[in-house]
DRENDO-1510 file (C-alpha; in Angstrom, 1 decimal, always signed):
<recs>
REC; n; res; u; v; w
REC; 1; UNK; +0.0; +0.0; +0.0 .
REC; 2; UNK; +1.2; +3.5; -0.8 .
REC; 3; UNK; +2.3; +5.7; +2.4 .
REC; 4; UNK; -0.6; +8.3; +3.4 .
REC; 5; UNK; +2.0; +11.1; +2.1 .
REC; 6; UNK; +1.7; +9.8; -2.0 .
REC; 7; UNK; -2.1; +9.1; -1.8 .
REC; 8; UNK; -3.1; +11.4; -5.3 .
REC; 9; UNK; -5.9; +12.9; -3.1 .
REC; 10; UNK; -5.6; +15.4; -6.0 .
REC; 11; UNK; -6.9; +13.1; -8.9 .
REC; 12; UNK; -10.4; +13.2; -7.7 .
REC; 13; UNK; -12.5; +16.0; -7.2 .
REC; 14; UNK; -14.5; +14.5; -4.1 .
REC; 15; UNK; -11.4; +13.5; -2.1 .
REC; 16; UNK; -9.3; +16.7; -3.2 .
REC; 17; UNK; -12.1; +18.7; -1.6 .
REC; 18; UNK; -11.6; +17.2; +1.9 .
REC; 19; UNK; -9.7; +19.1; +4.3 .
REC; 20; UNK; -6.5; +17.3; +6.6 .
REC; 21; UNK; -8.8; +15.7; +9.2 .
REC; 22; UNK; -11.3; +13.9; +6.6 .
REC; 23; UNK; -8.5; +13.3; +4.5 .
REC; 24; UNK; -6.6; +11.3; +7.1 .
REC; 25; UNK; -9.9; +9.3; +8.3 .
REC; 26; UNK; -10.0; +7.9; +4.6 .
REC; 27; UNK; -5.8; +8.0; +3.6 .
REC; 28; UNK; -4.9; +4.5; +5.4 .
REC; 29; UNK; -7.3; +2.7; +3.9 .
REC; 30; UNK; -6.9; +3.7; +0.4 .
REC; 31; UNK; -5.3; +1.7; -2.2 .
REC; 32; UNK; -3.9; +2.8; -5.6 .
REC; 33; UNK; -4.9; +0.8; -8.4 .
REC; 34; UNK; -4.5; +0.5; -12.4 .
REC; 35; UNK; -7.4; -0.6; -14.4 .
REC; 36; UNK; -7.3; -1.4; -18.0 .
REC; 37; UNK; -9.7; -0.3; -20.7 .
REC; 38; UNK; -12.9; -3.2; -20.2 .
REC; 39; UNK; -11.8; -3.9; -16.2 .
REC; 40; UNK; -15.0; -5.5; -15.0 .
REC; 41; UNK; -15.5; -3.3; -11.4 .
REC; 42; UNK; -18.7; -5.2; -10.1 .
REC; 43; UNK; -21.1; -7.5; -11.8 .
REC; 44; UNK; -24.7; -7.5; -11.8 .
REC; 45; UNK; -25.5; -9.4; -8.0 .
REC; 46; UNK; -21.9; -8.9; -7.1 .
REC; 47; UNK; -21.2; -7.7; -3.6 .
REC; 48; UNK; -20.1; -4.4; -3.8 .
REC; 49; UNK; -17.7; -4.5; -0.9 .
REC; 50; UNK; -15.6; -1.6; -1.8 .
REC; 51; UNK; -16.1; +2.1; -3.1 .
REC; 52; UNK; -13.5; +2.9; -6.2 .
REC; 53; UNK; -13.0; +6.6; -6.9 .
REC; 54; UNK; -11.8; +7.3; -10.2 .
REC; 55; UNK; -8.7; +9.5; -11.0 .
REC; 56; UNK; -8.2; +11.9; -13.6 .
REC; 57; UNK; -9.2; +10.9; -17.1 .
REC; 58; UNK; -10.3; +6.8; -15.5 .
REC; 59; UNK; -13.7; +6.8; -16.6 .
REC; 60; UNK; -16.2; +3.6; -15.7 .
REC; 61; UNK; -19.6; +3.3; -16.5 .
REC; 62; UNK; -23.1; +1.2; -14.9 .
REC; 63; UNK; -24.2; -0.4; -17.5 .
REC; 64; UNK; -27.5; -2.8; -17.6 .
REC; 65; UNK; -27.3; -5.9; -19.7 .
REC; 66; UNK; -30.3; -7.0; -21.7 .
REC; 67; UNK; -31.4; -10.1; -23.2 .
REC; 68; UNK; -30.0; -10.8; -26.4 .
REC; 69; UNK; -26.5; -9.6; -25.0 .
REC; 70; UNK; -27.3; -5.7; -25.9 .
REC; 71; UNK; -26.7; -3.6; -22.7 .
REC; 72; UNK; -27.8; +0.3; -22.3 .
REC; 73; UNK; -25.3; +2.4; -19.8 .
REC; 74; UNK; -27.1; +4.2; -16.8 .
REC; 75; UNK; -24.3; +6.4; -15.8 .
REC; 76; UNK; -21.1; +7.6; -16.3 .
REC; 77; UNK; -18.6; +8.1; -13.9 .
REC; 78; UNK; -15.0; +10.2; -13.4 .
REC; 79; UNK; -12.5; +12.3; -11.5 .
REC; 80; UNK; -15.5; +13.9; -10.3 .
REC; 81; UNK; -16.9; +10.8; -8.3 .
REC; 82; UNK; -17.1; +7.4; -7.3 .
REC; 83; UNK; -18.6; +3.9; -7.6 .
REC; 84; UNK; -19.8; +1.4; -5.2 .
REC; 85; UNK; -21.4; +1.5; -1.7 .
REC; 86; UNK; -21.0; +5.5; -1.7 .
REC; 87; UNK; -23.8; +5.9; +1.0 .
REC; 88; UNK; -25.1; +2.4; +1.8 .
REC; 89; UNK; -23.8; -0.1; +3.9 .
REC; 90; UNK; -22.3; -1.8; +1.2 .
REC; 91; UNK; -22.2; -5.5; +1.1 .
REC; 92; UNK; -25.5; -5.4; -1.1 .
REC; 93; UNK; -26.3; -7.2; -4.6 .
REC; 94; UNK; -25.1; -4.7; -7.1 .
REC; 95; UNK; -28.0; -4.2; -9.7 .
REC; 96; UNK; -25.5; -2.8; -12.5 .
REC; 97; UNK; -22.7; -4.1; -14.0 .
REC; 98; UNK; -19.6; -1.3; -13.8 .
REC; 99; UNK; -17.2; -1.4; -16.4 .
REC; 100; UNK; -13.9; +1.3; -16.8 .
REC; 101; UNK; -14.6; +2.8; -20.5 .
REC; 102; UNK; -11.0; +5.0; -20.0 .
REC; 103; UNK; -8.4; +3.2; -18.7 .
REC; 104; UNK; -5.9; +4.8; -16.0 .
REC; 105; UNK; -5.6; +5.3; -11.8 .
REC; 106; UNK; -8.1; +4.7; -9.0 .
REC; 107; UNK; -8.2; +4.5; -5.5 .
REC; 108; UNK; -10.2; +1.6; -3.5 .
REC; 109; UNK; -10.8; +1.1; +0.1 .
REC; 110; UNK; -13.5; -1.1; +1.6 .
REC; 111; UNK; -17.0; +0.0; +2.2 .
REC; 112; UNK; -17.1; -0.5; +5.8 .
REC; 113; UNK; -13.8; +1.7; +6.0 .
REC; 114; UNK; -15.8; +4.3; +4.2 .
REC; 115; UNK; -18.9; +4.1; +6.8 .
REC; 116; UNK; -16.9; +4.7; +9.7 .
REC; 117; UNK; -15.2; +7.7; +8.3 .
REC; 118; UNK; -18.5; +9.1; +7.6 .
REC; 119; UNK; -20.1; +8.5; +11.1 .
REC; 120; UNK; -16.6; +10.1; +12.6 .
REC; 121; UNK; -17.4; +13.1; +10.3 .
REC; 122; UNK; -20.1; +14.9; +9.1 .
REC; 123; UNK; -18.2; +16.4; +6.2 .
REC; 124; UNK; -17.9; +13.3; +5.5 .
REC; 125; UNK; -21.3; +12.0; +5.3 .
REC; 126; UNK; -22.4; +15.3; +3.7 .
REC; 127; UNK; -20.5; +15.5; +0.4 .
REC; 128; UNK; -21.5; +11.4; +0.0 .
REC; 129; UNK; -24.9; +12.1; +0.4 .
REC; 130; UNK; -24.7; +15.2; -2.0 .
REC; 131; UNK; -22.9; +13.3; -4.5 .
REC; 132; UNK; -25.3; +9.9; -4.9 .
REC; 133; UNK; -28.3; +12.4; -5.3 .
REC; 134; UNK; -26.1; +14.0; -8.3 .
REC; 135; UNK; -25.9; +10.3; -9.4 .
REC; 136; UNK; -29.4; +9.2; -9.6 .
REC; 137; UNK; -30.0; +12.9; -11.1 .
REC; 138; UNK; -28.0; +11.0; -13.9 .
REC; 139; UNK; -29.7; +8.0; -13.8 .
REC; 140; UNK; -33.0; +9.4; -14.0 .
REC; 141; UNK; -32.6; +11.5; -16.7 .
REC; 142; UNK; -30.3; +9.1; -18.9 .
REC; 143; UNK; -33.7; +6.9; -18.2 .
REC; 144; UNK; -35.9; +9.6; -19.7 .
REC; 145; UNK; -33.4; +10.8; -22.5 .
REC; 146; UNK; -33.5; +7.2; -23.7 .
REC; 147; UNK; -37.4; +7.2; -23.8 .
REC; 148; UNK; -37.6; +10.3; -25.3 .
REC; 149; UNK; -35.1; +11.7; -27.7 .
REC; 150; UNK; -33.4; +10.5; -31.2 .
REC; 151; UNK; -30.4; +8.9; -31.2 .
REC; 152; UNK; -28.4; +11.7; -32.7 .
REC; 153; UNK; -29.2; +13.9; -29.6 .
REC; 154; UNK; -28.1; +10.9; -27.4 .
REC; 155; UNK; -24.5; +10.6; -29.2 .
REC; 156; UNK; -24.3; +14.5; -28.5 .
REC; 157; UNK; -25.3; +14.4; -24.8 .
REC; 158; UNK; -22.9; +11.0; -24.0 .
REC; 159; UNK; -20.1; +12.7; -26.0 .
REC; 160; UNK; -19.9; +16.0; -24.0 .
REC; 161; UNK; -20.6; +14.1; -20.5 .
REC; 162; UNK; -17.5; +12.5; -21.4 .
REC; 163; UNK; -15.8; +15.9; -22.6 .
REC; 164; UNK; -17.0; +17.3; -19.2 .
REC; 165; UNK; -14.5; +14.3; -17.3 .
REC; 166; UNK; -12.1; +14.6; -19.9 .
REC; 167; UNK; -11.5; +18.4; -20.7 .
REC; 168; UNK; -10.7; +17.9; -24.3 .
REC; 169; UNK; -11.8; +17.6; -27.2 .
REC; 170; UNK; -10.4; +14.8; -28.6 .
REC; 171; UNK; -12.2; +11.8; -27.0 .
REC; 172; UNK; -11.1; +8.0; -27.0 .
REC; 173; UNK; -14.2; +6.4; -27.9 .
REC; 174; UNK; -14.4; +3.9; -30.7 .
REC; 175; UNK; -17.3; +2.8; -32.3 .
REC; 176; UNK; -18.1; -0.8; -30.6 .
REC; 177; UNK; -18.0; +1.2; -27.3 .
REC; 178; UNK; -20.4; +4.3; -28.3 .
REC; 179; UNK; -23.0; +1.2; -29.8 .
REC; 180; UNK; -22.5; -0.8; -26.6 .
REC; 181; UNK; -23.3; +2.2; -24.2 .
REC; 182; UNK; -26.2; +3.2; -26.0 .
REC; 183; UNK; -27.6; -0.2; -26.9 .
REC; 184; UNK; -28.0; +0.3; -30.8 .
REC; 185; UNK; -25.9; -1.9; -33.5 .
REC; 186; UNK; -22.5; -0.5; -34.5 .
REC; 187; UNK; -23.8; -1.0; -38.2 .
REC; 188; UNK; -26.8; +2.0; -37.1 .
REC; 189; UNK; -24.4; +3.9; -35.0 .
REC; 190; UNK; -21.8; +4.4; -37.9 .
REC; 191; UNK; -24.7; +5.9; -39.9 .
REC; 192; UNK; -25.6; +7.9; -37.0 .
REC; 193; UNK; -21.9; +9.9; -36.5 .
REC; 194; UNK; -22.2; +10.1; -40.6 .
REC; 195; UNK; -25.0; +12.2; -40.3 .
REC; 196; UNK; -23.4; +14.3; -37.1 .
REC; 197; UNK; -20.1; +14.4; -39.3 .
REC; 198; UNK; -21.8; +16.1; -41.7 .
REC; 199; UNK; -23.7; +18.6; -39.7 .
REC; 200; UNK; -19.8; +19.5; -38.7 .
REC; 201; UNK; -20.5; +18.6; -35.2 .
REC; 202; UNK; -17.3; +15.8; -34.8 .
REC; 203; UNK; -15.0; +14.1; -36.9 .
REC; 204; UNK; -15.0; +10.3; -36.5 .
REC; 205; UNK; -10.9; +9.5; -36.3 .
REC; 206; UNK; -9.2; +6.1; -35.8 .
REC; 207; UNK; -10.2; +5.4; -32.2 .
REC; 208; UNK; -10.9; +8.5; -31.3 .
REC; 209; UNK; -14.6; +10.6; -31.9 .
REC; 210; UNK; -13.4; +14.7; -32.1 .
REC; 211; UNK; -15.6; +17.2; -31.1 .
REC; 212; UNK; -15.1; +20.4; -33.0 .
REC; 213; UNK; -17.8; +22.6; -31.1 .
REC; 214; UNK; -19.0; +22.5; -27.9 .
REC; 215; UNK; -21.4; +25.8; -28.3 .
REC; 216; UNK; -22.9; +24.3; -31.2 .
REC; 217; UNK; -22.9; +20.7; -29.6 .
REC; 218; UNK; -24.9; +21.8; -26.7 .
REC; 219; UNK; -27.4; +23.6; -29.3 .
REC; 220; UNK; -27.7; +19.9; -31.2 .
REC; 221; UNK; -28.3; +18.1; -27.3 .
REC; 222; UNK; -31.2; +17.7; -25.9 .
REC; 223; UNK; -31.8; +19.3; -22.6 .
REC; 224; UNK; -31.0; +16.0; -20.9 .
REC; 225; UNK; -26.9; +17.6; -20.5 .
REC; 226; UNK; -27.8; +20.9; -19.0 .
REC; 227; UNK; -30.1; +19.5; -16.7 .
REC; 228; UNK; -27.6; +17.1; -14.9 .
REC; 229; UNK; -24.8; +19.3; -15.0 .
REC; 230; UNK; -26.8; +22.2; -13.5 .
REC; 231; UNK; -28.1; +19.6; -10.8 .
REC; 232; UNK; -24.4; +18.8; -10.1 .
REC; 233; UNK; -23.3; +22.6; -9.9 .
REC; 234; UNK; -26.2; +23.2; -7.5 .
REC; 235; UNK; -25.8; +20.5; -5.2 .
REC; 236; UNK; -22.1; +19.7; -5.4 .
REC; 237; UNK; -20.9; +23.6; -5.9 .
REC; 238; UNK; -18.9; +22.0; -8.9 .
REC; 239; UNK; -16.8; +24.9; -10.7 .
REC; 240; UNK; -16.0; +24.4; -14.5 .
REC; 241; UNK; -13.8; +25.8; -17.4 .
REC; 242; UNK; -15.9; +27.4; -20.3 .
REC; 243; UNK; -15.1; +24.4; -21.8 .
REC; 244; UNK; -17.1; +22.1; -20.0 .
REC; 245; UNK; -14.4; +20.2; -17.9 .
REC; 246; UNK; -15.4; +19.8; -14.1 .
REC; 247; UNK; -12.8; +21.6; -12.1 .
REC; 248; UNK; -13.7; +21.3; -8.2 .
REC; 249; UNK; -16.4; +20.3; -6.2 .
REC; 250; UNK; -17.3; +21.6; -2.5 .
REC; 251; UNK; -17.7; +19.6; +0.8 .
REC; 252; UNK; -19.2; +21.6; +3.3 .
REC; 253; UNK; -20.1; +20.4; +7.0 .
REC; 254; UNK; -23.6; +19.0; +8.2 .
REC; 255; UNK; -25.3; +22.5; +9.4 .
REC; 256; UNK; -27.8; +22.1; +12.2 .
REC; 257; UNK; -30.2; +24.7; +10.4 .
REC; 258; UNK; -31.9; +23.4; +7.2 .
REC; 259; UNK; -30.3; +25.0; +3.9 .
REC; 260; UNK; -31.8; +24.6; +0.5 .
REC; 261; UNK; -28.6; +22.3; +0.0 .
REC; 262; UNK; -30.0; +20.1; +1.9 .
REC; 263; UNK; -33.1; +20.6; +0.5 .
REC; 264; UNK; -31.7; +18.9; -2.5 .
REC; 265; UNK; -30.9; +15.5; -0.5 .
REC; 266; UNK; -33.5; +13.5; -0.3 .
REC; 267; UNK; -33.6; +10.5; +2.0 .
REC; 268; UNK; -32.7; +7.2; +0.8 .
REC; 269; UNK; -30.4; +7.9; -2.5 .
REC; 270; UNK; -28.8; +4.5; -1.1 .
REC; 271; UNK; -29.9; +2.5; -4.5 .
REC; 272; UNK; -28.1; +5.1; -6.5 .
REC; 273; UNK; -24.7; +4.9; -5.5 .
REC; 274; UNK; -24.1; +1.0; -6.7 .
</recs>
């Protein structure tokens, strides 16, 4: 295990925002990993006895699987959060499958770690809570944008939720990957990023799916974008770059006098954070 002193607190956004105490309730038990580009976190009825936080560019999604062997992904997750029993016990049936999309760095530590540094800090328990609400803001509306809106707006939205962990343009996503998160053929996809190719809204490259403007790219999305990342800025106090990339998030202690942060919590988000 790393010492406490070279834990990259720094490569993700909810444990850079913890101050010296809170940090040092979660640095022992905090283990650096390297996951490779398919790394199979959790599977669907898995225990989910740890919590994995991202770092950096590491990207995983929760993905469903269908019959048939399509599967539709739920949520995407980066530097700006985590996966796995983030408010709940942990030690419960995952109902997702969680796969890393972009390989690189986490950190892990055990879930019952986790819930005694959040009953030893109200911080703590705070910025948890606050983020699994912003997660099953995700959910929800990933659930509704795939009811209701074309695929074309659905490329758009995944491909700037990405650019939001990534902070560049230039995003490694091939083809197989878009279809599988999206649950469409790669045959229909391809036609699909034709038809945004030719709008002048990306340019499909070897691996790699290039996004040449965001203004216009959020004037092609639905609304489904915008209303998650405004849900995260309100309830997380995220700060971004005019470019989209998610720079900080706040942790701010448990205040005995209701807020309209807290407001935004509602009980029982445990569901969301597997």
């Amino acid at each position: 295990m790393p010492s406490h002193n070279s834990i990259p607190f720094e490569g993700n956004l909810l444990l850079d925002a913890l101050g010296a105490r809170d940090r040092a309730l979660l640095a022992p038990h905090l283990v650096l990993a390297e996951c490779p580009r398919g790394t199979v976190l959790f599977e669907v009825g898995d225990d989910v006895s740890q919590v994995t936080f991202p770092l950096h560019r590491t990207i995983a999604a929760l993905i469903v699987p269908l019959r048939g062997g399509r599967t539709v992904e739920t949520a995407t997750v980066g530097h700006e959060g985590a996966i796995g029993g983030v408010v709940s016990q942990g030690y419960l049936p995952a109902f997702t499958r969680c796969v890393v999309q972009i390989e690189g760095a986490v950190l892990r530590m055990d879930a019952d770690r986790l819930r005694e540094a959040k009953r030893a800090s109200p911080t703590l328990g705070d910025l948890f809570v606050r983020y699994a609400d912003c997660l099953l803001a995700q959910i929800l509306q990933s659930v509704a944008c795939n009811a209701a809106h074309p695929i074309e707006q659905r490329v758009v939205r995944w491909l700037l939720s990405l650019q939001d962990r990534l902070g560049t343009d230039a995003l490694p996503v091939t083809q197989n990957m878009l279809a599988s998160m999206l649950g469409v053929g790669r045959s229909y996809l391809t036609g699909v990023l034709g038809t945004l190719q030719d709008q002048g809204l990306i340019v499909v490259g070897r691996g790699r799916i290039h996004l040449l403007d965001r203004t216009r790219a959020e004037a092609a999305c639905c609304e489904c974008h915008a209303r998650v990342r405004r849900h995260f800025m309100s309830v997380m106090g995220a700060v971004s770059t005019p470019d989209g990339e998610i720079l900080a998030v706040e942790a701010t202690a448990v205040s005995s006098e209701p807020s309209s942060r807290s407001e935004n919590c509602p009980p029982g988000p445990q569901e969301a954070a597997r």
